[in-house]
C-alpha positions as CSV (number, residue, x, y, z in Angstrom):
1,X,95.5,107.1,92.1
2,X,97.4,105.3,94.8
3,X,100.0,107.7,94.9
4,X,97.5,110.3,96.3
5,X,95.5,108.2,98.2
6,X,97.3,109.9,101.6
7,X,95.3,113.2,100.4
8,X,91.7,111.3,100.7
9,X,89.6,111.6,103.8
10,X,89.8,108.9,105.9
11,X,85.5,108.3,106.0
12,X,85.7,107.7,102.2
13,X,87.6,104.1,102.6
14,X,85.2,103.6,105.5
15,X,83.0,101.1,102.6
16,X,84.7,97.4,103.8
17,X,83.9,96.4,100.2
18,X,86.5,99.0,99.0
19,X,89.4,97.6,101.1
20,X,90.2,94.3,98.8
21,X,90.2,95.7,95.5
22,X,92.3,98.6,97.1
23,X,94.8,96.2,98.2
24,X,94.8,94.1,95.1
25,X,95.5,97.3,93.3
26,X,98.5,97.8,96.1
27,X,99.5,94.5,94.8
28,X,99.9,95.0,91.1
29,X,101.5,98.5,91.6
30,X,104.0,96.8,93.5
31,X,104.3,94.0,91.0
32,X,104.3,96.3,87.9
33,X,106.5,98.7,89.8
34,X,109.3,95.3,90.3
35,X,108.8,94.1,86.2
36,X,110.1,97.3,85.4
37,X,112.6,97.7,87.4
38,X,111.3,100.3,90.2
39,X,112.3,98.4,93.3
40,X,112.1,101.0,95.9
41,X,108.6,101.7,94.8
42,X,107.6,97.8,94.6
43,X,109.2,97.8,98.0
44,X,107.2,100.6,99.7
45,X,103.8,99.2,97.8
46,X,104.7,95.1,98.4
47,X,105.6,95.8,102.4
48,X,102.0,97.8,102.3
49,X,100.4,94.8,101.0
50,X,102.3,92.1,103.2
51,X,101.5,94.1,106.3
52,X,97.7,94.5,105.4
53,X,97.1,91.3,104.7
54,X,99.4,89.4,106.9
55,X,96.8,87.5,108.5
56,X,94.5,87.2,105.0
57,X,92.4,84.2,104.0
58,X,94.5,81.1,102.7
59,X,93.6,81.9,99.5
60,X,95.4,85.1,99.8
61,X,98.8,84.0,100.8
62,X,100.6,82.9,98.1
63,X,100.1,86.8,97.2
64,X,101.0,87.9,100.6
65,X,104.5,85.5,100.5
66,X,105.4,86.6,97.2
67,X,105.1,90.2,98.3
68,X,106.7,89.8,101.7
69,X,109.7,88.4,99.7
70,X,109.8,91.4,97.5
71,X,109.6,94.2,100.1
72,X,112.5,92.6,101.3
């Protein structure tokens, strides 16, 4: 599903209650991506997430740390 999501119209993530589950879904990809050994893809999908949510909540970033470190 993420891999296509460059083929969906832009008005279809226009919902702002789509955007956090999309990124938390960004997140795992990149983290299931790393556990199995897939590090260019947990790079392109962990420097996606760190960028997005670079200026997150609190709550939100001990994710965005761990991914920053990982896209690097």
């Amino acid at each position: 599903t993420l891999d296509s999501l460059s083929l969906v119209e832009p008005h279809v993530l226009i919902d702002m209650a789509l955007g956090g589950p999309l990124v938390r879904a960004m997140a795992l990809c990149a983290e299931i991506a790393n556990g199995t050994g897939e590090r260019s893809r947990a790079r392109v999908w962990a420097r996606a997430v760190a960028e997005l949510w670079k200026d997150a909540d609190p709550f939100l970033q001990p994710t965005v740390r761990r991914l920053a470190a990982m896209a690097r």
